[in-house]
N, C-alpha and C positions, 0 to 999 in steps of 0.2 A: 094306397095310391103311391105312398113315398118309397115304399118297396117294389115297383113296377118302375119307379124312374130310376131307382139306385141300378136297377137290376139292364136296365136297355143302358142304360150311363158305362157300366161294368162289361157290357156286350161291346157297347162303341169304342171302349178302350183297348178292349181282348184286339179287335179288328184293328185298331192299329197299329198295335204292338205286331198282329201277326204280318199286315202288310209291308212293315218297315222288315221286319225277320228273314220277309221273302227278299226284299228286296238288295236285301244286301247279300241273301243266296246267289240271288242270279250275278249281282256285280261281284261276288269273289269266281264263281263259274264261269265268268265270261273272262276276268282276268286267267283263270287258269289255263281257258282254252286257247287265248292268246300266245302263252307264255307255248305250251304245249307244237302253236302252230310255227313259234320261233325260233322252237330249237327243232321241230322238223327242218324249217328252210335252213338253218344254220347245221345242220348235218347232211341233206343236202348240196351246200357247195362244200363242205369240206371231202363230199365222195367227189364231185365233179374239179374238184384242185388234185385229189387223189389223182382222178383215169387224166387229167391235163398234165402232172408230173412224169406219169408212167406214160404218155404218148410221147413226152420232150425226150423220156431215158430211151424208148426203144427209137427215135427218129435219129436220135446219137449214134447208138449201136448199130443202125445201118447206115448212117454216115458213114463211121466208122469201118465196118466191113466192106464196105464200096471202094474208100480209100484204101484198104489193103488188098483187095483183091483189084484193085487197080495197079499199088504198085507191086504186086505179085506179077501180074502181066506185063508191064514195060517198065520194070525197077524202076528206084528211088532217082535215080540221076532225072529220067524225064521233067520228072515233078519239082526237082530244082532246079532246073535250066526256064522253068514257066511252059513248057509246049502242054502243059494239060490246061482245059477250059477249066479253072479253080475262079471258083470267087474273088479270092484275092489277087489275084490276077487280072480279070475280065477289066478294073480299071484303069489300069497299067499301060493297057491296049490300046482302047478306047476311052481315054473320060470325058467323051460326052456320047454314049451311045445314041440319043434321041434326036442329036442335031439342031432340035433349037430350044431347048429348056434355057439350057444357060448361056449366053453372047457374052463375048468380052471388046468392051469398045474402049477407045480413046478417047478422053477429051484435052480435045485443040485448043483453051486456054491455060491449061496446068503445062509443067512440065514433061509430057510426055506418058505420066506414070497411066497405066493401066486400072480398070476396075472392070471386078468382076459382076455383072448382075445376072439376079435373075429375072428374065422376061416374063415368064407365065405366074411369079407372085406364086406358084406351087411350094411347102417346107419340104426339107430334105427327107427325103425316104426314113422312115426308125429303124435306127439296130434291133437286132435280133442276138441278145444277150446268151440263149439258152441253147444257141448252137455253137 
């Protein structure tokens, strides 16, 4: 009989030795698939920063050839005089193309001095660094 209980005592052990065994199977397999899924995403956007670099270099390059074969067609002098529609320019012009983003008033207790606000509480348009 003492050998019947040694022997299901030695079963119940085997079982939990093997349950703990798996267990930490499946938690290092489940760490690894994680680790696996993270450098997917993380190569991933390193392609999508890739084709975002190379869409910045070729929007340059025809920048760039638009500019010259513009001043191929009505020389350099135009383009520094301002008669071309240039970005840098269009403010020059116009700074306030919208009309009523931004009002400038007086106030009749100060000195006269001018401030600038803006009515619609809208922030300034962001630069665009990579052109």
């Amino acid at each position: 009989m003492q050998v019947v209980k040694d022997k299901l005592g030695e079963m119940s052990a085997m079982r939990k030795v093997k349950a703990e065994t798996k267990a930490e199977e499946k938690e290092a397999k489940d760490l690894a698939r994680a680790r696996a899924e993270v450098a997917h995403e993380v190569r991933l956007a390193r392609e999508a920063e890739a084709k975002m670099d190379l869409h910045v270099n070729k929007a340059a390059e025809v920048a760039d050839r638009v500019r010259a074969n513009h001043e191929g067609k009505y020389g350099s002098e135009s383009t520094a005089r301002g008669n071309v529609g240039s970005l840098e320019n269009a403010y020059d012009r116009d700074p306030d193309p919208f009309g009523s983003a931004t009002t400038t008033t007086t106030d009749a207790s100060t000195t006269g001095s001018e401030y600038l606000t803006n009515t619609t509480g809208a922030p300034a348009p962001p630069s665009n660094k990579h052109l």
